[in-house]
C-alpha positions in Angstrom: -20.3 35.5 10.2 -22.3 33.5 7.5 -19.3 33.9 5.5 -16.3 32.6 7.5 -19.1 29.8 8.5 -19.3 29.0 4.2 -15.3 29.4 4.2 -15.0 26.8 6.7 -17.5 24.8 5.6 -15.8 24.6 1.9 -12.8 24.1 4.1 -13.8 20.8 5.5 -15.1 19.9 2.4 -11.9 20.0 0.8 -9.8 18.2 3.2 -12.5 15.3 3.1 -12.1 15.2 -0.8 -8.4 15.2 -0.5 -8.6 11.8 1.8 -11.2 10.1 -0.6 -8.4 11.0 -3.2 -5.6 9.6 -1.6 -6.0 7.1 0.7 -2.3 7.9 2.2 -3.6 10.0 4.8 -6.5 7.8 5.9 -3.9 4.8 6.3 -1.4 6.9 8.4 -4.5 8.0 11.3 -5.3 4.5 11.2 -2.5 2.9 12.1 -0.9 5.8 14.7 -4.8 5.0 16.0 -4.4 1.6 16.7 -1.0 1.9 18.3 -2.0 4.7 20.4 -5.1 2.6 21.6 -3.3 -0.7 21.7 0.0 1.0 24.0 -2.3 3.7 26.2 -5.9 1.8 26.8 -5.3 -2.0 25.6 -2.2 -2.9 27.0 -0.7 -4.6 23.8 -3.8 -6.7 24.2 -4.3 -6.3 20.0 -1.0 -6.7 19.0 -1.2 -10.1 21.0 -4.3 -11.2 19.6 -3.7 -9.8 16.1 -0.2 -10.2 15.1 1.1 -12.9 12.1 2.0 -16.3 13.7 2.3 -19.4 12.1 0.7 -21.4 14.7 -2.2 -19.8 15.5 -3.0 -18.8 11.7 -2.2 -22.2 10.0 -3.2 -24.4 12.7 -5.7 -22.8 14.2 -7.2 -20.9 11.4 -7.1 -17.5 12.7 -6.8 -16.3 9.3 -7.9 -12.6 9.4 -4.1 -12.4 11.2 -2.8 -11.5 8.0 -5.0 -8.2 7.8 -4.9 -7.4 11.3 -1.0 -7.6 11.1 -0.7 -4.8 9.2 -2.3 -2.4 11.7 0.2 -3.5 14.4 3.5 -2.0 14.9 5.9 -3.8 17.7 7.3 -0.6 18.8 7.1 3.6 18.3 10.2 3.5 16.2 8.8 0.6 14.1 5.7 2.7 13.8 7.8 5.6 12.8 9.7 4.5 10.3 6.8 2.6 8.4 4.9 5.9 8.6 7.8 8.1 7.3 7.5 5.7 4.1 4.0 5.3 3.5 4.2 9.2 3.7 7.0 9.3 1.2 5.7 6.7 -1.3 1.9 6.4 -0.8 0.6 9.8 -2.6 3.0 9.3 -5.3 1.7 5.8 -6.3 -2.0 6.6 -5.5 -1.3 9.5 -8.2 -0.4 6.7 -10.8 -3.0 3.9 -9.6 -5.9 6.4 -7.8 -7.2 5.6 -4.9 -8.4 1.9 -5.3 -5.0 0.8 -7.0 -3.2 2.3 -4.3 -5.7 0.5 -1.6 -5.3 -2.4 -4.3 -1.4 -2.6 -3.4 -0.9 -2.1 0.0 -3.5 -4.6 1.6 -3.2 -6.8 -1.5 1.0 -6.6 -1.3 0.7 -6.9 2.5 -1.4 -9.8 2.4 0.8 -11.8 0.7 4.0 -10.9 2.7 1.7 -11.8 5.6 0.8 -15.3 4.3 4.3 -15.8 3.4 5.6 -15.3 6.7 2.8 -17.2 7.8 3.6 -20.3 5.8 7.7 -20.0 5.6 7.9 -19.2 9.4 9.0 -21.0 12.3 5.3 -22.1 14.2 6.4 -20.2 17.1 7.0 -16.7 15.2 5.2 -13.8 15.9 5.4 -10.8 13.3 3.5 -7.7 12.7 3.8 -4.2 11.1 2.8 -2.2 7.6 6.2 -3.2 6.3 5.0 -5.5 3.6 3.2 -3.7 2.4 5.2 -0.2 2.2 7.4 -2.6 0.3 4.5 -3.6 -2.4 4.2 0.5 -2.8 7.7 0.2 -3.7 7.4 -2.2 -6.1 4.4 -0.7 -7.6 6.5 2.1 -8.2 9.0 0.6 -9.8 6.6 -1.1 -12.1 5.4 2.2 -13.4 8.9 3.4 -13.5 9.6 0.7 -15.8 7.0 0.4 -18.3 7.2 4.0 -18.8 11.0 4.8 -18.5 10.8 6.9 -22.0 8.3 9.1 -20.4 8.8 9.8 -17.1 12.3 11.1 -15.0 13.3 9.0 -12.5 15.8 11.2 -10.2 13.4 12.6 -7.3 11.3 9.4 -7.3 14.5 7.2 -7.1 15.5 9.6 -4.0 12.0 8.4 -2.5 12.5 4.3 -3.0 16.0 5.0 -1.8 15.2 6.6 1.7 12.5 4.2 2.3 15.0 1.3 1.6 17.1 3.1 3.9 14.8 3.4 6.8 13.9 0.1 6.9 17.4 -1.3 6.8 17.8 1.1 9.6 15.0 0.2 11.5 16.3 -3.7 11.4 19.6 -2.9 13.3 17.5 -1.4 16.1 17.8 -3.8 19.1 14.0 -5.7 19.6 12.8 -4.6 15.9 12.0 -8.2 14.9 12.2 -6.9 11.4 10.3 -9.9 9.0 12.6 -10.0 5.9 10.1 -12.8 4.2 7.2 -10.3 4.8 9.6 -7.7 3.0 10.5 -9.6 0.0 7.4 -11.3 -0.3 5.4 -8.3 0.0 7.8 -6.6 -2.9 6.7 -9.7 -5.4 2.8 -9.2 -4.6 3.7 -5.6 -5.1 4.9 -6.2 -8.5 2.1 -8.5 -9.5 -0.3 -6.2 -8.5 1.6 -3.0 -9.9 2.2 -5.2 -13.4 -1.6 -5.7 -13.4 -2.8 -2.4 -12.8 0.1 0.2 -14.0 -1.0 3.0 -16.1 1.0 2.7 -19.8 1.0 6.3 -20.4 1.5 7.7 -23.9 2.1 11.5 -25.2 -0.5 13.3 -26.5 -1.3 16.9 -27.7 -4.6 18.7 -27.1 -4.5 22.5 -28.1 -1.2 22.5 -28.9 0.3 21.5 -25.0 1.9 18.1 -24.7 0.7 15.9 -21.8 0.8 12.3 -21.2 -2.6 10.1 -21.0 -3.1 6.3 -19.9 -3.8 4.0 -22.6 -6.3 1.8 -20.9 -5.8 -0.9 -23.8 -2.4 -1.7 -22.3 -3.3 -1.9 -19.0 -3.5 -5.6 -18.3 -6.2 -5.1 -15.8 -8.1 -3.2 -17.9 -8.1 -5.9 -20.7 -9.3 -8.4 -18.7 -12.0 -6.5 -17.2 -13.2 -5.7 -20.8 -12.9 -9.4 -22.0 -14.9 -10.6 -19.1 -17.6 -7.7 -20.1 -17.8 -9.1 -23.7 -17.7 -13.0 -22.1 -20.9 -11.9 -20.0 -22.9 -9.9 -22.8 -22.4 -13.2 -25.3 -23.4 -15.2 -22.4 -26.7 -13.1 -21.7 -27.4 -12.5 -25.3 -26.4 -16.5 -26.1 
């Protein structure tokens, strides 16, 4: 009928918003994509070509490694596990940054656990996987946690950084996981950069008599410095 057809049409609508909101969901289909494809149809052609190596990224400039890295998962149960904590921590920190912090701090956190394990490997290492970067979500997290400690409780999100430290600990006693501890750690610091930069500093407020808490933007590093290079460029063009 014309009506389920509208129903289903709002439907779809819907859904799409929700991934344009959180970027969580987009990130998961994409990587399960490209390990489907790379296992079934390429034959680990694109995690050969694709993964973090010293080597072929330092010496032979094949720099795009570092992004392409974080697509490729070595096996199911490393795909797994990094999945199980994007799910866990990705809608919770794209609800403090939106949807372009949270984009912001997984490639951005993942890049530089890539480059690190680029640059601190042996030449002949080979590492891939989203692990980095689930661990700049972490840190992110943290971030927020601390500069608003007096506002916000900390029980079920410290349950959520604690299982994702958990399944990654697990996944490195699996037998083959090649777990990259200097893409972890590494990927943790860029995480906290980029969290530090972009964290919302939320502060109470009361409108019609309910309490809620609002970011104020003017403590927001990010935010300052986006503003200062506004008023640098309107002296500039008015100068």
């Amino acid at each position: 009928s014309e009506h389920g057809g509208r129903d289903a049409l709002r439907m779809k609508q819907q859904r799409f918003e929700m991934l344009l909101r959180d970027p969580t969901w987009t990130l998961l289909a994409l990587n399960v994509a490209v390990h489907a494809a790379d296992v079934l149809l390429l034959r680990r052609a694109a995690l050969r070509r694709g993964v973090v190596s010293p080597e072929l990224v330092l010496r032979a400039g094949e720099w795009w490694r570092v992004l392409s890295a974080q697509f490729l998962h070595v096996s199911a149960a490393h795909l797994l596990v990094n999945c199980i904590s994007l799910r866990n921590l990705g809608p919770t920190v794209t609800r403090f940054f939106g949807a372009r912090g949270m984009l912001a701090v997984y490639l951005g956190g993942g890049t530089v656990g890539a480059l690190a394990s680029a640059l601190l490997h042996a030449p002949k290492t080979a590492s891939a996987g989203a692990s980095g970067a689930i661990f700049a979500l972490l840190a992110a997290f943290r971030v927020v946690l601390a500069v608003n400690r007096e506002h916000l409780g900390t029980d079920r999100v410290l349950r959520s950084i604690q299982n994702t430290v958990v399944l990654n600990v697990l996944l490195g006693l699996v037998p083959g996981s090649r777990v990259d501890n200097i893409a972890h750690g590494f990927g943790f610091l860029g995480g906290l950069a980029i969290g530090w930069a972009l964290a919302p500093r939320l502060q109470p407020v009361t409108v019609r008599g309910t309490r809620t808490l609002v970011n104020n933007e003017s403590r927001v590093p990010a935010a300052r410095a986006k503003l200062a290079l506004r008023r640098a460029v309107q002296r500039l063009g008015s100068g």
